[in-house]
FIZA-116684 format. One record per residue: x, y, z of N, C-alpha, C in turn. Coordinates in pm, whole numbers, padded with zeros to 5 digits, always signed. Layout:
N
XYZXYZXYZ/...
This chain:
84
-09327+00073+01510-09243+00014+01613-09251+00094+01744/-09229+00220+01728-09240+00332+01850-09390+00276+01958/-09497+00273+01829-09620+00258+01866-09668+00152+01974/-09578+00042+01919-09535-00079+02017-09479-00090+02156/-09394-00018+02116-09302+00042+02196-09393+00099+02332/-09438+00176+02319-09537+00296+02388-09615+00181+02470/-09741+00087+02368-09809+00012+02444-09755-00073+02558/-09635-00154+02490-09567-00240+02628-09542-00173+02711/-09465-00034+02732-09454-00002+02809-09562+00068+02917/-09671+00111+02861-09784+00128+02942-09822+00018+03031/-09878-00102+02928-09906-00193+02977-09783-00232+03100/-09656-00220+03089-09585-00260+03194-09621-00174+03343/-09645-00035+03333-09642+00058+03413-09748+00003+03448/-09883-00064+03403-09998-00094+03437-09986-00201+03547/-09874-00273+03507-09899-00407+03538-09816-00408+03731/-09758-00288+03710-09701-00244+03828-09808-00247+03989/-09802-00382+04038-09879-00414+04181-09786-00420+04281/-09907-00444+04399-09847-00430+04555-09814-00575+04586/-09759-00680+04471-09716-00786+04482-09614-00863+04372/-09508-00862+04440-09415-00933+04328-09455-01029+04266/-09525-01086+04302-09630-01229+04237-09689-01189+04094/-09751-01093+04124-09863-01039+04005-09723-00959+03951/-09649-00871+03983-09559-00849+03840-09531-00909+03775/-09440-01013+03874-09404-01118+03776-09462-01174+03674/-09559-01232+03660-09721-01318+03624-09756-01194+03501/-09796-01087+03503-09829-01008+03446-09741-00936+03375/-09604-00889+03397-09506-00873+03317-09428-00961+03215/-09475-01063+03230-09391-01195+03134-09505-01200+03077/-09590-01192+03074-09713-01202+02986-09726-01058+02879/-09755-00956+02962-09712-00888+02858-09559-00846+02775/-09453-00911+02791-09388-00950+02759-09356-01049+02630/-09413-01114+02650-09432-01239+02577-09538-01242+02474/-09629-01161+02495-09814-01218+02450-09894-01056+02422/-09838-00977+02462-09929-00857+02435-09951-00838+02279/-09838-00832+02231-09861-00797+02057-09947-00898+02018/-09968-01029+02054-10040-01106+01986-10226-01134+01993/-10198-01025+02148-10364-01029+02139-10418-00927+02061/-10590-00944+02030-10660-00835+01970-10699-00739+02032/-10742-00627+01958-10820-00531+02069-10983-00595+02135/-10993-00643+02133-11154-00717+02236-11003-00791+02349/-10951-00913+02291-10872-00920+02423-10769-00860+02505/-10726-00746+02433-10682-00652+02528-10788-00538+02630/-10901-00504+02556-10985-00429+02659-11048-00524+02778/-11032-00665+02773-11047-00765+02884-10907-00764+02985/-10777-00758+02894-10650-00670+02982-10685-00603+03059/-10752-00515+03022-10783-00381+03081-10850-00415+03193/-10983-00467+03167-11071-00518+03277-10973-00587+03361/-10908-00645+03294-10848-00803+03449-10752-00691+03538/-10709-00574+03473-10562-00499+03566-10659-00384+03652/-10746-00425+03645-10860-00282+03719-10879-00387+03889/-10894-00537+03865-10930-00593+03991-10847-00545+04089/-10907-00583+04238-10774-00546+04326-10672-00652+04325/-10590-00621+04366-10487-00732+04398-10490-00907+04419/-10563-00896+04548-10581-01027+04598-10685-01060+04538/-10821-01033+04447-10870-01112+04351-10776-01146+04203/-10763-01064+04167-10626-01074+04064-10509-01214+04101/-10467-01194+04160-10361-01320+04263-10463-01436+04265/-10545-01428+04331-10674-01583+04339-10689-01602+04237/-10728-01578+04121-10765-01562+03974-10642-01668+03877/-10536-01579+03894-10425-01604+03850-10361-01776+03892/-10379-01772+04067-10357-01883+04105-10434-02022+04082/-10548-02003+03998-10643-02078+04052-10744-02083+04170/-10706-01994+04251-10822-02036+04396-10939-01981+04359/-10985-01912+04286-11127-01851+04192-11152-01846+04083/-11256-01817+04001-11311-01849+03895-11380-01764+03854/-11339-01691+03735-11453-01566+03719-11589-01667+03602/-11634-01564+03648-11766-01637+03539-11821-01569+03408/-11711-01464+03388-11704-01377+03248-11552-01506+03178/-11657-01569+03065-11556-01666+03005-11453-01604+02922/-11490-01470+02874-11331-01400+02812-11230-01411+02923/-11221-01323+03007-11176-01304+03137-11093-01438+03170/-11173-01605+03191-11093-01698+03228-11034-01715+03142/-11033-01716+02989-10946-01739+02887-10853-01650+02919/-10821-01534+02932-10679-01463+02930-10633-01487+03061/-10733-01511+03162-10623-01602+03272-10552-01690+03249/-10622-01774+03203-10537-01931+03075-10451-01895+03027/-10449-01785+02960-10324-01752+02856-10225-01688+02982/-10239-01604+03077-10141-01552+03146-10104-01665+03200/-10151-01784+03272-10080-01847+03321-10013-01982+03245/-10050-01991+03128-09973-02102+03055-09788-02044+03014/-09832-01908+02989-09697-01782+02911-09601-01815+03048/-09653-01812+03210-09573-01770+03322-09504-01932+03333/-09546-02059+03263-09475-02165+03271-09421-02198+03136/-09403-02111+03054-09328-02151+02926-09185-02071+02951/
């Protein structure tokens, strides 16, 4: 449980941007959805929280399209979690 514990909260500290948009978006997700991914789709976590900001935000919003198909799948999943 601790162990759990530890990850969300990393992942939260991670998820910490220069836009209330992307907290939001990214904190309800890991919120909601972190325990349930695997480790391959969490080291794509990893990858998606490394972008800068405003690709991250375009991504998220729709206005771009990555062309690594893991990558658009956990966009999918972050943004289906931010309307449930």
């Amino acid at each position: 449980m601790s162990d759990t514990r530890n990850i969300k909260t990393n992942y939260r500290w991670q998820c910490r941007r220069g836009m209330l948009e992307l907290d939001l978006l990214l904190n309800n997700f890991v919120d909601k959805k972190i325990d349930s991914l695997d480790e391959k789709q969490k080291q794509f976590f990893d990858v998606l929280l490394s972008y800068p900001d405003q690709a991250l935000l375009d991504l998220l919003l729709g206005n771009s399209v990555s062309s690594d198909s893991d990558i658009s799948n956990l966009v999918s999943q972050i943004r289906s979690t931010s309307l449930s």
